[in-house]
C-alpha positions in Angstrom: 28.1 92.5 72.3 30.1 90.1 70.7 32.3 91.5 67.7 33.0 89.2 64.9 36.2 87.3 64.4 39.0 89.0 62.7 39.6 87.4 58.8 43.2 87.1 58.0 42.7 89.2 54.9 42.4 92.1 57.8 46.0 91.7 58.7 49.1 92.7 57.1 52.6 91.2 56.6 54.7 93.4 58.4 58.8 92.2 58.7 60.4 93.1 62.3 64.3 93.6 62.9 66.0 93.5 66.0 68.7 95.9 66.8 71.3 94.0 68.9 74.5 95.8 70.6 77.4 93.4 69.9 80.3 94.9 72.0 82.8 91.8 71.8 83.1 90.5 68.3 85.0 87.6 69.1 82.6 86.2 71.1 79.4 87.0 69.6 77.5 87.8 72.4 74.6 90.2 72.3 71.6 92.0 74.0 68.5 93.6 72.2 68.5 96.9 72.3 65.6 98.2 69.8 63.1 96.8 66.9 62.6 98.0 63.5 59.0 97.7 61.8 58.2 97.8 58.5 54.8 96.9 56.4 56.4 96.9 53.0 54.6 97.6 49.7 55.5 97.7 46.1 57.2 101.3 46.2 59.0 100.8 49.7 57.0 101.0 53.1 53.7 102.3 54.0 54.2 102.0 57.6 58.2 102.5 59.3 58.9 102.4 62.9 61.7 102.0 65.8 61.5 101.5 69.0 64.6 101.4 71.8 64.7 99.7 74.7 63.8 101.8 78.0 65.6 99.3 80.2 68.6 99.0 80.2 70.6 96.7 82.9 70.5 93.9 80.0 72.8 96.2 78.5 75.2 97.0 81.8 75.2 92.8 82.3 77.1 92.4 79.2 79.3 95.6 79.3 79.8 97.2 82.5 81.8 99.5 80.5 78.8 100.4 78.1 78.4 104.1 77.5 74.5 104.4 77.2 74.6 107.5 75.8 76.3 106.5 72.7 73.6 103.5 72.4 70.8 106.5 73.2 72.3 108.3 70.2 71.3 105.8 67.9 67.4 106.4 67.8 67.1 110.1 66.4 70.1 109.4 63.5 67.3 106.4 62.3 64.8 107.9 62.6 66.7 110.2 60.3 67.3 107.9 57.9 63.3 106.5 58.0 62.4 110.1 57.1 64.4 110.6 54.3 64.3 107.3 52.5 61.3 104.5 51.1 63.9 101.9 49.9 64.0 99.4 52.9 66.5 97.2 51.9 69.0 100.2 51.4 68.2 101.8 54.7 68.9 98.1 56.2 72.1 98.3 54.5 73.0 102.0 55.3 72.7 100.6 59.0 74.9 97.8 59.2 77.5 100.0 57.3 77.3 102.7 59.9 76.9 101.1 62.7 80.9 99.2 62.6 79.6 96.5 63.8 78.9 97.7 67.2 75.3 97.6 66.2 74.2 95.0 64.1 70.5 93.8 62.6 69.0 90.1 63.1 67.8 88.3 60.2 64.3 88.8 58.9 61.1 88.5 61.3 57.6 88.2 59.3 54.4 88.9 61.7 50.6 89.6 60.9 48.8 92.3 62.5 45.8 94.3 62.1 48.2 97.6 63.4 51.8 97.9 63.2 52.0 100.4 65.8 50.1 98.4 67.9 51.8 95.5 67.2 55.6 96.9 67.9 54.3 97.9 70.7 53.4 94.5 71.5 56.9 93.4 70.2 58.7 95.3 72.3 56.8 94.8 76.1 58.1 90.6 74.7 61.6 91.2 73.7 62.9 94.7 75.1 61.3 94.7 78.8 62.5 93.2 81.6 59.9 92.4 84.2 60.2 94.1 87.5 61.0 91.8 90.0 60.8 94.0 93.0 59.5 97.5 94.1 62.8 98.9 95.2 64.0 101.8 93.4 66.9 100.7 91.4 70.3 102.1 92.3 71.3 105.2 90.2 74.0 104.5 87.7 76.9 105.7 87.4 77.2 108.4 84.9 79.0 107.1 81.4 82.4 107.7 79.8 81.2 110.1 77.9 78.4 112.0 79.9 81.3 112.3 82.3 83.9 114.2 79.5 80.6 116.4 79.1 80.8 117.5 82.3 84.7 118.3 82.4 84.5 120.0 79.7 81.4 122.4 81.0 83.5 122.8 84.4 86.7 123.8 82.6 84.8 126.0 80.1 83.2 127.5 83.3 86.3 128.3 84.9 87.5 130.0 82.7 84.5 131.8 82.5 83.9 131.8 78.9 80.5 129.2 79.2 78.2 131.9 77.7 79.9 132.5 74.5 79.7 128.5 73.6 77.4 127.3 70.5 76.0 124.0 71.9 74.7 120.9 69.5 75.6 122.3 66.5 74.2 120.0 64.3 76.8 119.2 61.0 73.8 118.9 58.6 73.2 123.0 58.3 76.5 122.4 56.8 76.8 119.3 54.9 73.2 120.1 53.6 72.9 115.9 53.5 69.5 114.3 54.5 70.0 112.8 57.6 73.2 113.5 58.3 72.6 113.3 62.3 76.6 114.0 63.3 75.8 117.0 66.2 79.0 118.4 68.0 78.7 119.1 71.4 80.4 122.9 71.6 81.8 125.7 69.4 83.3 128.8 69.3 83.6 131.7 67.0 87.3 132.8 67.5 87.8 135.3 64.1 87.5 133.5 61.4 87.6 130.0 62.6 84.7 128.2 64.4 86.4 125.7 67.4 84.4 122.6 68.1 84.6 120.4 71.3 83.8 117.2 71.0 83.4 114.3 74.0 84.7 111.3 72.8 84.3 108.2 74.7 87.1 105.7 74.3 86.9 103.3 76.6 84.1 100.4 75.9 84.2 101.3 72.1 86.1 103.2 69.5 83.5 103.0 66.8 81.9 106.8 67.1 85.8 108.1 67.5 86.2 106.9 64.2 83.6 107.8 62.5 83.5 110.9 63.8 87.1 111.2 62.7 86.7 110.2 59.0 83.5 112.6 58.7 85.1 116.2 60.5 87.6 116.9 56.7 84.5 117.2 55.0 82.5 118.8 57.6 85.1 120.9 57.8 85.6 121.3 53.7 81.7 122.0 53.8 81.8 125.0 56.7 84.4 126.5 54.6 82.7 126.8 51.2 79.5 128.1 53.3 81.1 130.7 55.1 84.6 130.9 54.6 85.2 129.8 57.9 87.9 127.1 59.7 86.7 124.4 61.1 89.1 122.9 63.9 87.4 120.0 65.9 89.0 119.1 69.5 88.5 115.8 70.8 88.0 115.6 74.7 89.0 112.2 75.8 89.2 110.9 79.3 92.5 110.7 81.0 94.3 107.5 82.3 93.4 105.6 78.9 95.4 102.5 78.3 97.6 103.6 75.1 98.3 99.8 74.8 95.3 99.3 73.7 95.4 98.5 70.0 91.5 100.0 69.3 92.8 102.8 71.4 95.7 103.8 69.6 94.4 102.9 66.1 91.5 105.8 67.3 93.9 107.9 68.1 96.2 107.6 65.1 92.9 108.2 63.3 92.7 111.7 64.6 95.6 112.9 63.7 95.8 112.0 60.4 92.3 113.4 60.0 93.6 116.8 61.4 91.5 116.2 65.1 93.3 117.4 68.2 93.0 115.0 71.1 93.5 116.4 74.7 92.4 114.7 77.9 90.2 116.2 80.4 92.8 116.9 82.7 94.2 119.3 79.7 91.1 121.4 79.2 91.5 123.8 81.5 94.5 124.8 80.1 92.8 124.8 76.5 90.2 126.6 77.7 92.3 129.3 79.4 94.2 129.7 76.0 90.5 130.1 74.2 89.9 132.6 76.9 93.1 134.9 76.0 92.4 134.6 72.2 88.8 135.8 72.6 89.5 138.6 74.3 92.5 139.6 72.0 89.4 139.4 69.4 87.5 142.0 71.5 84.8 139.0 71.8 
């Protein structure tokens, strides 16, 4: 059976955004990386959407240095933001002003479809996927800046066999008590009175989430303290053999200290974990 033609007063105006990562600002070059869907109405948006990219060697063909991670980070602090607000132009705006420029938004996109999820689905297999030229299994990446710091930071905490008494993901907003607030750190310890977080800061390909993890952790911190009384000391765990040169480098770095972070390398954590090790137990904990 035959079903009748669609009428265009079935479908609806929807507006699409693409989410493109824009590591060298000088040159301008970019790669999609996700798509925001909206079908607006009068009172903000009855329908709100993302979608990331699942393939990502795009992404690595820009930036060999990419952290992916960092990138994968992105999706759950807007979806975040999509819960908690119906005032699109003011989440669009929220973005580009958290993002640093690392991330930014394309212009407006207007489509018609009879259903947005549907249709970003559509969107997405067009301007996200990369056909699969051949069968072979791809070779396995190599693990990024930061996912590598993760794992240093586990080992040393291992070693000094204090793993089991970590927090892990603590997630700032418990604190903060701010909608959407998606800062999580990675580890904590209760030591007395004071709660110690680790953090693993990648460096390398970007200094944007060093910085604004940086300017966020004094009122983290200020907010931990009125809850509980507690202080909130945040260690940043950066990877060793980083060029100091570097002017993004060194102007992260300066940011850390005048933000009261502690920076060490990885090749210092065993010895900060050892000291963590001594204080606990002169705790009894």
């Amino acid at each position: 059976m035959n079903l009748p033609p669609m009428s265009t007063t079935d479908l609806k105006q929807l507006e699409f955004y693409f989410l493109r990562y824009v590591p060298h600002l000088v040159s301008g070059q970019f790669v999609d990386i996700g798509i925001l869907l909206f079908e607006p109405q009068t009172n903000g948006f009855a329908y709100a959407d993302l979608r990331m990219t699942i393939d990502w060697r795009r992404v690595y063909r820009l930036d060999k240095e990419v952290d992916i991670e960092v990138l994968q980070d992105l999706e759950p602090y807007i979806r975040g933001q999509l819960l908690h607000s119906r005032d699109v132009s003011l989440l669009l705006r929220k973005f580009e002003e958290s993002f640093a420029n690392m991330i930014q938004l394309s212009p407006r996109n207007v489509c018609l479809a009879a259903e947005p999820a549907r249709e970003l689905e559509r969107l997405c297999s067009i301007y996200l996927e990369e056909p699969q030229l051949e069968s072979r299994p791809t070779p396995a990446r190599p693990k990024g800046e930061r996912a590598m710091i993760l794992a240093g930071i586990e080992d040393a905490l291992s070693r000094a066999e204090i793993w089991a008494l970590r927090m892990e993901k603590i997630k700032a907003v418990e604190y903060t008590k701010k909608k959407g607030d998606s800062l999580v750190f990675d580890f904590g310890f209760l030591v007395g009175t004071e709660v110690r977080f680790f953090q693993a800061v990648p460096l390398r390909a970007n200094t944007n989430y060093a910085l604004i993890l940086a300017h966020r952790f004094p009122k983290v911190a200020d907010s931990i303290h009125a809850t509980n009384g507690s202080r909130a000391l945040l260690t940043a765990v950066v990877s060793d053999g980083l060029d100091r040169t570097n002017p993004d480098i060194d102007f992260a770095l300066d940011t850390f200290k005048e933000n009261g972070v502690k920076v060490v390398t990885l090749a210092e954590m065993p010895s900060i974990a050892d000291r963590l090790r001594r204080d606990l137990n002169a705790l009894g904990q």
